[in-house]
N, C-alpha and C positions, 0 to 999 in steps of 0.2 A: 339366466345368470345375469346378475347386476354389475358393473364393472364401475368402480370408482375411484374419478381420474382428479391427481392432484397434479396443480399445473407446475410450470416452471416458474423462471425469474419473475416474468410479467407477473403469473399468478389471475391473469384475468381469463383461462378458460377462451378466450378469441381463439388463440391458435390450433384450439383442438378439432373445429369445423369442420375440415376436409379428412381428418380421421375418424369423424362421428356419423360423415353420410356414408363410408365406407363403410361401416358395421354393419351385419348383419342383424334383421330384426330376433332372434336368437340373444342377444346382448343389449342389456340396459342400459345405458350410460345415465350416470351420476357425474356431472363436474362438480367440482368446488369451486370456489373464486376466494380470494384472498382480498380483504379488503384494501385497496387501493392506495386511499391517504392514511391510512396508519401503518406507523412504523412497527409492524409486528415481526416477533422471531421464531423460530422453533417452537418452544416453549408454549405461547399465548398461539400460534396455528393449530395447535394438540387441539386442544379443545373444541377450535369451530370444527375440524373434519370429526371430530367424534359427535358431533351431532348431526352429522349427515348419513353416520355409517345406518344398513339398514340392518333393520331388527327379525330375528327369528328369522331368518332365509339366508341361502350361500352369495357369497359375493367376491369379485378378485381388486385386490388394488393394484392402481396402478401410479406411480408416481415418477414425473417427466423431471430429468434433471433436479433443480433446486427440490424440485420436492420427494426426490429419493429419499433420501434420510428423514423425512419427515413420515414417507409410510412407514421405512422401517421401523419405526418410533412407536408408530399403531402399531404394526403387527405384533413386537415385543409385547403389547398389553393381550394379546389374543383375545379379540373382540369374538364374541361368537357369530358364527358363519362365515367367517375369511378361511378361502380355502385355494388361495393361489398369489401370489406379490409377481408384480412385474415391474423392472427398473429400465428405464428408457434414458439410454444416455447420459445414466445418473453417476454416483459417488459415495461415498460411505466416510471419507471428508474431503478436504480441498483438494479439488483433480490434480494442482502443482503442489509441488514442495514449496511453501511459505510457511515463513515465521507467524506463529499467530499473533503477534504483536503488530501487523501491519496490516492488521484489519483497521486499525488506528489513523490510519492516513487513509482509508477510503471516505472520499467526501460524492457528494451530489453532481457536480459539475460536470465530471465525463460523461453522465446517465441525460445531463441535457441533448447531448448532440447526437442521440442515438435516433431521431428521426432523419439525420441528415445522412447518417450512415446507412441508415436502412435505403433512403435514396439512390446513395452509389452504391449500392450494391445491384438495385435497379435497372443504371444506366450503366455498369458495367457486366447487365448480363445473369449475373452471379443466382439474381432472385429473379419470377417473374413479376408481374406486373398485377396478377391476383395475390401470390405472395407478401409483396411490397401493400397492397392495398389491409391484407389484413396483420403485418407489422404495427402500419402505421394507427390503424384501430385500437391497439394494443396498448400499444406505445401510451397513446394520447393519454387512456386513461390511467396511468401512473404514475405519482409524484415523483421526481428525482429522488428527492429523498429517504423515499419508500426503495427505490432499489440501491442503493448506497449502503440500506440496513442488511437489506437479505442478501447482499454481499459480503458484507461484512461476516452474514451467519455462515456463510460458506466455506471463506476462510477458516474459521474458529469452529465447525462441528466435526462430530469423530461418533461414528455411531458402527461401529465395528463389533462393540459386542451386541448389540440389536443385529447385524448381519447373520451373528454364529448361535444367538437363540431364535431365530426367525425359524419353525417347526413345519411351513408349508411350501407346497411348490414354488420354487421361484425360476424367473423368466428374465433373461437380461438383455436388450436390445440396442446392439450397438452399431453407430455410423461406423462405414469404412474413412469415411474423409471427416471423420469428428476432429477437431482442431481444438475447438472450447473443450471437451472434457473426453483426451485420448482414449486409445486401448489399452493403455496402462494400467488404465482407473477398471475395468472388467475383467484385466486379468488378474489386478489384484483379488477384487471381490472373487473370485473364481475360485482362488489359492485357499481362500479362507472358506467358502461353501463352494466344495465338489461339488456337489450335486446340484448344483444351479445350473439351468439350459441357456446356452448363447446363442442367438441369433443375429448374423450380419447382413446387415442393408445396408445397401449402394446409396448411401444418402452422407451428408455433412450432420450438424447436430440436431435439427429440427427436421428429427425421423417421421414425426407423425405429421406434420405440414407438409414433408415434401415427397414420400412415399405411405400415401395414407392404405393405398390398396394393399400392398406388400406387408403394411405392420398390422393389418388387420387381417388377413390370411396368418399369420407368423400368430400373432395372439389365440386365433379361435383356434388353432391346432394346440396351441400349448392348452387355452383351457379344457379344451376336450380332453385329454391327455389330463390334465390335473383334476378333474372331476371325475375322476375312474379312481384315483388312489385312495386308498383307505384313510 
């Protein structure tokens, strides 16, 4: 089984490392990466992951956060051989109630100091010190203005009816301590596809960095389980 992982905010595939040595050789992994200095959205992403998807063979997506809506988005096209979605931590549109009009006032500037932030979170504990080292890997290679956009995209997308035609197993994995995108945001999706499976870890929002063993036990159950149904 091939598993193709679109990332979150960063978009840079760094953080998915300690989820990837966790895999079992039974599992492919496919990263995307998002191109870094370009201000790309929804839209112009469609295209790079569809030329990553693999061809004539089964495969599962998976899409972390900001790139939840983004598989959903593939799966609506039913690419042939997807035959499982799984949403980590993700959304189906803006985890809060905002006006989308104030995508308009997101500028680059708070997305500068988020190497300092990722520091105190260092020195107060919170992350460790492997953690903080592949943050700041992350971090580096992203323009401010590059995450200012794809905030902006998060605010502003709504892919709900891609949620309620999405025709394959889906898998939804969510933090107990998720703060950045509640249990709200899974119970909603929940409401709207019963048959979606939930899985909770004892993690904050970066499930697959901080409990890589556990969401890789949790996924190869659900794919097993999804590669049995017709």
């Amino acid at each position: 089984m091939k598993l193709v992982l679109l990332p979150g905010l960063d978009g840079t595939g760094v953080l998915f490392r300690p989820f990837l040595k966790a895999l079992p050789p039974s599992i492919e992994p496919i990263v995307v990466r998002y191109p870094p200095r370009e201000p790309l959205g929804y839209n112009e992403l469609m295209s790079l992951v569809r030329e990553v998807l693999p061809r004539d063979e089964p495969f599962a997506l998976l899409g972390e956060s900001f790139g939840g809506p983004l598989s959903l988005r593939i799966a609506s096209e039913r690419p042939p051989g997807l035959c499982a979605l799984i949403l980590c931590g993700s959304f189906i549109s803006c985890p809060y109630t905002v006006p989308s009009w104030m995508s308009y006032g997101v500028t680059s500037l708070p997305f500068r100091a988020f190497p300092f932030y990722a520091r105190g979170l260092s020195w107060a504990g919170v992350i460790t010190a492997e953690e903080l080292s592949l943050s700041l890997e992350a971090l580096s290679q992203v323009a401010p203005h590059v995450f200012a956009h794809r905030l902006r995209e998060v605010i502003r997308v709504n892919v709900e009816s891609e949620l309620q035609g999405c025709g394959v197993p889906m898998l939804y994995m969510q933090g107990e301590n998720d703060w950045l995108v509640p249990s709200w945001n899974s119970r909603r999706i929940a409401r709207l596809k019963p048959t979606m499976r939930i899985a909770k870890l004892p993690a904050a929002h970066m499930i697959l960095k901080t409990q890589p063993v556990l969401a890789s036990a949790a996924i190869c159950d659900f794919l097993a389980t999804a590669s049995r149904q017709p």
